[in-house]
KOLLO-152246 format. One line per field, with one value per residue: residue number from 1; x, y, z of N, C-alpha, C in turn. Coordinates in Angstrom, 2 decimals, decimal comma. Layout:
% KOLLO-152246
n: c(NUM ...)
n_X: c(X ...)
n_Y: c(Y ...)
n_Z: c(Z ...)
ca_X: c(X ...)
ca_Y: c(Y ...)
ca_Z: c(Z ...)
c_X: c(X ...)
c_Y: c(Y ...)
c_Z: c(Z ...)
This chain:
% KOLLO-152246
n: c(1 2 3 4 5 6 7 8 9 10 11 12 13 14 15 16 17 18 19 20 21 22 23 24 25 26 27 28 29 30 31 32 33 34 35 36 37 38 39 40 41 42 43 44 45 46 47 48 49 50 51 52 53 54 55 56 57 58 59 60 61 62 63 64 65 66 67 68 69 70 71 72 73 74 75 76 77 78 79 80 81 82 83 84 85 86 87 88 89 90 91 92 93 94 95 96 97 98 99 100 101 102 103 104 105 106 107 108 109 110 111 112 113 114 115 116 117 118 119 120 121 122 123 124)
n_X: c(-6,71 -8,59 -11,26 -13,36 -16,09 -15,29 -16,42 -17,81 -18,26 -19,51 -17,40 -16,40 -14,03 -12,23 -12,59 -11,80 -9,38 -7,88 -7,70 -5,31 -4,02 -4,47 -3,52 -0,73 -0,53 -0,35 1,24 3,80 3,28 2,89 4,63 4,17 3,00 -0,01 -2,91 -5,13 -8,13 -9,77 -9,95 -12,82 -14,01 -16,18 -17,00 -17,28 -19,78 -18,53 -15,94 -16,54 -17,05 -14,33 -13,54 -13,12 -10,76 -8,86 -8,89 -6,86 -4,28 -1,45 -2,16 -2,09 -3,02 -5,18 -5,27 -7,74 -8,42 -10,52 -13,74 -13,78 -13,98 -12,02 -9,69 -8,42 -4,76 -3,98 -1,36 -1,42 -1,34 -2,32 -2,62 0,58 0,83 2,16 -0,16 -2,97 -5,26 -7,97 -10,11 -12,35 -13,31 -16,31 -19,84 -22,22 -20,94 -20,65 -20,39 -19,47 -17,71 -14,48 -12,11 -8,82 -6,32 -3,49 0,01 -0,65 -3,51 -5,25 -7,20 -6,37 -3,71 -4,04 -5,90 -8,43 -11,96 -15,31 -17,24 -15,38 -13,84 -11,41 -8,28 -7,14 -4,52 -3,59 -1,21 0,89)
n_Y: c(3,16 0,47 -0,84 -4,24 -6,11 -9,98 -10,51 -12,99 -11,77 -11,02 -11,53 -9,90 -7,99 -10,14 -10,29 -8,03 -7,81 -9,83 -8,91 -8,42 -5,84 -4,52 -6,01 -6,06 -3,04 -2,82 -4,51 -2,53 -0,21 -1,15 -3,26 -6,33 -8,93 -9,08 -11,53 -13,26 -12,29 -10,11 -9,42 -8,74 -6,45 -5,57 -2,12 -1,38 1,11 3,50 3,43 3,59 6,36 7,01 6,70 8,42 9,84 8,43 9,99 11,41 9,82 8,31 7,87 5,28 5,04 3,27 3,09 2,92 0,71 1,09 1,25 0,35 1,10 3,47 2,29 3,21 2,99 2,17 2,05 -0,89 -2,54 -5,89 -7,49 -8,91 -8,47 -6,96 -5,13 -3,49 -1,61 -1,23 1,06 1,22 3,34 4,20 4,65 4,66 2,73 0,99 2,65 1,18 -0,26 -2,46 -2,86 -5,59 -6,15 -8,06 -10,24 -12,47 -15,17 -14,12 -14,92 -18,08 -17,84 -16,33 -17,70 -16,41 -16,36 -15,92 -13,18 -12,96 -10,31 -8,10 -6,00 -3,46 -1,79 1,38 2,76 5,75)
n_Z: c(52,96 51,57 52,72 51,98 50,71 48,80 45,65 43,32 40,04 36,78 34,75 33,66 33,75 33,57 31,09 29,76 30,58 29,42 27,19 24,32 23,97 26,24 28,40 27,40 27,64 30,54 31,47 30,20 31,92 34,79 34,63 35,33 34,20 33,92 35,43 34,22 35,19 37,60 41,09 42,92 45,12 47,13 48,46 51,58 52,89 54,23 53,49 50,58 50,16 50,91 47,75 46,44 46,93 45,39 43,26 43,29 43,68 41,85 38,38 35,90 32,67 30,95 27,18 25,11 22,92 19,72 20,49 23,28 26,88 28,73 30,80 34,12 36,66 39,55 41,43 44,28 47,12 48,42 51,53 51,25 48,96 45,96 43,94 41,28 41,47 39,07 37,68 35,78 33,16 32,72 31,98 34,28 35,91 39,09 42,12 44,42 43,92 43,48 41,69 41,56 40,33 39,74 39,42 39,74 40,64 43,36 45,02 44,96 46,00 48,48 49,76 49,29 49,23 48,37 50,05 51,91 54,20 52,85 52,54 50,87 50,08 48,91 46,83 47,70)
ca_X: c(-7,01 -10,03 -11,99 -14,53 -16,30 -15,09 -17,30 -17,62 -18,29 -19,64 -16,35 -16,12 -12,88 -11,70 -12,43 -11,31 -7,53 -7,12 -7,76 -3,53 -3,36 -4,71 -1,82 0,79 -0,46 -0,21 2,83 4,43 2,78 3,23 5,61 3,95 1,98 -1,68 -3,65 -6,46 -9,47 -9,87 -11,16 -14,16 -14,23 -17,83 -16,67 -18,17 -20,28 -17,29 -14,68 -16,61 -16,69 -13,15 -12,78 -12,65 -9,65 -8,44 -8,42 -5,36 -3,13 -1,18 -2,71 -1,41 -4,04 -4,86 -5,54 -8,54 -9,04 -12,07 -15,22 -13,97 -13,72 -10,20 -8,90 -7,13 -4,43 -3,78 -0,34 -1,99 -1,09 -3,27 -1,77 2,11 0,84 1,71 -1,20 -3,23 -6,82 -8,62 -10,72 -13,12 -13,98 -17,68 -20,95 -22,81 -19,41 -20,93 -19,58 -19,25 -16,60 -12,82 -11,46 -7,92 -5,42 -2,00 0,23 -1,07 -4,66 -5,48 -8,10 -5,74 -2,65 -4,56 -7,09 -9,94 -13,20 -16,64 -17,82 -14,33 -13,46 -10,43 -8,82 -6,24 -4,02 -3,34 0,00 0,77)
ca_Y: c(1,74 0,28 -2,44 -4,51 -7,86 -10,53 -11,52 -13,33 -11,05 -11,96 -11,95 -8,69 -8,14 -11,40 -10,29 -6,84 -8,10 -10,83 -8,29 -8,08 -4,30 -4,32 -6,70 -4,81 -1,82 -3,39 -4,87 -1,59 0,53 -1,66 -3,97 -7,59 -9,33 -9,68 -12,39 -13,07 -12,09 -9,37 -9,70 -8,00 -5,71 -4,51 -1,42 -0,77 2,42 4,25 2,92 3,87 7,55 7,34 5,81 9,82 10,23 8,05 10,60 12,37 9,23 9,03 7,01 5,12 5,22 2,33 4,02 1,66 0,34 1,67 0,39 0,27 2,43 3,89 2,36 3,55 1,91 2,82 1,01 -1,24 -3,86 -6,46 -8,10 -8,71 -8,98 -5,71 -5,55 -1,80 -0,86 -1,26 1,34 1,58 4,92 4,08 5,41 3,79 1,87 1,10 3,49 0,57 -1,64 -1,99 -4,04 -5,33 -6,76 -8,48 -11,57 -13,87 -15,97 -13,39 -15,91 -19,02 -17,22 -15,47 -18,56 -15,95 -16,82 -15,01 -13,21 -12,68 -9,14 -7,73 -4,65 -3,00 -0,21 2,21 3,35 6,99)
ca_Z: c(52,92 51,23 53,10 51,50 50,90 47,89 45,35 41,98 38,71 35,25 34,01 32,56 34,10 32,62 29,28 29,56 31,17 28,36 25,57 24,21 24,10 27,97 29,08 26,60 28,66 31,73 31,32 30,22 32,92 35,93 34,71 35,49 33,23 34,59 35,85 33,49 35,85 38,52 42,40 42,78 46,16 47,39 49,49 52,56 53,16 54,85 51,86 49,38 49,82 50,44 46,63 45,98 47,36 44,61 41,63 43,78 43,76 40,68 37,70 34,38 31,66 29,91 26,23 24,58 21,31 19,56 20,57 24,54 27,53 28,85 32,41 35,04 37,29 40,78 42,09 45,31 47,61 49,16 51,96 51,08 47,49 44,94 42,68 40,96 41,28 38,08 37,16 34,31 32,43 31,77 33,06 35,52 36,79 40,21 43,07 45,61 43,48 43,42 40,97 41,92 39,13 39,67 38,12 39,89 41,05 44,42 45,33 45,43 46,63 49,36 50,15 49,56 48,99 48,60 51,21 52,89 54,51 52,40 52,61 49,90 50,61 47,74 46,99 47,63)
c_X: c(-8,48 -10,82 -13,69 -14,66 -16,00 -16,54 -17,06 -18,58 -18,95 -18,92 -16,03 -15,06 -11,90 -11,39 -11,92 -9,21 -7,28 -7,07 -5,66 -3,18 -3,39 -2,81 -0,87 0,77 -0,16 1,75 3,88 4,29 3,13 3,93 5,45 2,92 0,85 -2,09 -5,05 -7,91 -8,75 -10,69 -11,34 -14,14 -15,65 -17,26 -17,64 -18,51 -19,26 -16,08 -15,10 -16,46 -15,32 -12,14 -12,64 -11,77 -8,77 -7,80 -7,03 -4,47 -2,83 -1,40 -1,88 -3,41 -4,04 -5,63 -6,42 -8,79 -10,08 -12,92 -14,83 -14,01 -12,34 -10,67 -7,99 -6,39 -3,73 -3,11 -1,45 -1,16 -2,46 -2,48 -0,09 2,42 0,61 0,48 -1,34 -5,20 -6,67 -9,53 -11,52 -13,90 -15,16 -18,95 -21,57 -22,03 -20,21 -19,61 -18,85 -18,27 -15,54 -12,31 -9,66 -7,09 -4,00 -1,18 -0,55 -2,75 -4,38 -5,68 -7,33 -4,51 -2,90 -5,68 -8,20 -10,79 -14,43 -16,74 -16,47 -13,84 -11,52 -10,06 -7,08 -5,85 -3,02 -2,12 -0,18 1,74)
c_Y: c(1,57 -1,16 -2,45 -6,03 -8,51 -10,65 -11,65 -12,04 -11,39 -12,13 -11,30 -8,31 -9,28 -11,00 -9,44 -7,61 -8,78 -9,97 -8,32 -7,09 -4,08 -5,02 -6,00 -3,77 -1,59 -3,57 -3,73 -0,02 0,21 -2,55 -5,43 -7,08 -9,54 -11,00 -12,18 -13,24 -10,87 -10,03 -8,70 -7,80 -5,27 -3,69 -1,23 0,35 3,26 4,40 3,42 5,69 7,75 7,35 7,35 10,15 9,62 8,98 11,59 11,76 9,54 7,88 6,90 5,10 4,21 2,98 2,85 1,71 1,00 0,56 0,21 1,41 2,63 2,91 3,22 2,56 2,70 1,38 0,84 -2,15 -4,44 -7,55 -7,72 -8,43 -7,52 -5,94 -3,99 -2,66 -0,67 -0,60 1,60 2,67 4,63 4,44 4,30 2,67 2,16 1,32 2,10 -0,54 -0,90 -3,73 -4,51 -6,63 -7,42 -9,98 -12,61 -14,31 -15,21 -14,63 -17,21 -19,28 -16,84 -16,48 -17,75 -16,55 -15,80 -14,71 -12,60 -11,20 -9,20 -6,23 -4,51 -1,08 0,50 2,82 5,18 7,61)
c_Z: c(52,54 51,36 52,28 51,16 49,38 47,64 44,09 41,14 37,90 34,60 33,16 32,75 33,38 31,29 29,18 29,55 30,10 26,90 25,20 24,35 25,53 28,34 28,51 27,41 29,95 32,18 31,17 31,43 34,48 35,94 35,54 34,64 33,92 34,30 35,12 34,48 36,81 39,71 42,64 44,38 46,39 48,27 50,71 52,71 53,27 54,11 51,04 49,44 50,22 48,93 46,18 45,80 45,79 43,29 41,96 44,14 41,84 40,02 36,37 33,64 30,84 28,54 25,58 23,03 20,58 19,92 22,22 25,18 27,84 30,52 32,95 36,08 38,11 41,68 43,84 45,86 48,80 49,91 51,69 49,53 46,67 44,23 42,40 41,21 39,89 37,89 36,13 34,34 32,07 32,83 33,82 36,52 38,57 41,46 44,30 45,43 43,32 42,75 40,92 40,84 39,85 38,83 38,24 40,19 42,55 45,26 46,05 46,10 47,90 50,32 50,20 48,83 48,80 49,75 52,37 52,55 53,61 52,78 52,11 50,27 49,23 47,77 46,71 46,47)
């Protein structure tokens, strides 16, 4: 399980998810269409060196266009709600984030807000 605090983004997530090959990949990988944005996890100290553990669940590959990086997607649920962990293949990808994808608006489904304790449990 990976607890940590909401917060807003610049919307790089946004842009990444709306690209068409992402969702095509999506869609064929996890089988829902994505929610154009991601919620943005800050892990807590204790979470984050568990995000290790991560590279020994089992991952789809999102394969990127030229000119991007690759993702990975790590089946999740938050709450009652399926969703994947969003990883991005790129350097300096800060250790203390968890980017979490599904069909729908998290946020307005979930009533979260900034600031509010979450905590996403990774499928084995």
């Amino acid at each position: 399980m990976f607890k940590g605090i909401v917060f807003s983004g610049k919307g790089e997530g946004r842009k990444f998810i709306e690209l068409p090959w992402v969702k095509r990949q999506v869609e064929e990988k996890l089988g829902f269409t994505p929610y154009a944005g991601t919620l943005n996890i800050r892990l807590s100290r204790e979470t984050m060196e568990n995000k290790k553990l991560l590279m020994n669940k089992k991952r789809f590959e999102i394969n990127p266009e030229k000119g991007y990086c690759t993702g990975e997607l790590i089946k999740a649920c938050l709450g009652n709600t399926d969703c994947a962990v969003i990883i991005p293949q790129m350097p300096n990808y800060p250790a203390d984030v968890l980017e979490v994808i599904t069909s729908i608006c998290l946020r307005e489904r979930l009533k979260i807000i900034d600031g509010d304790m979450v905590a996403v449990t990774v499928d084995v």
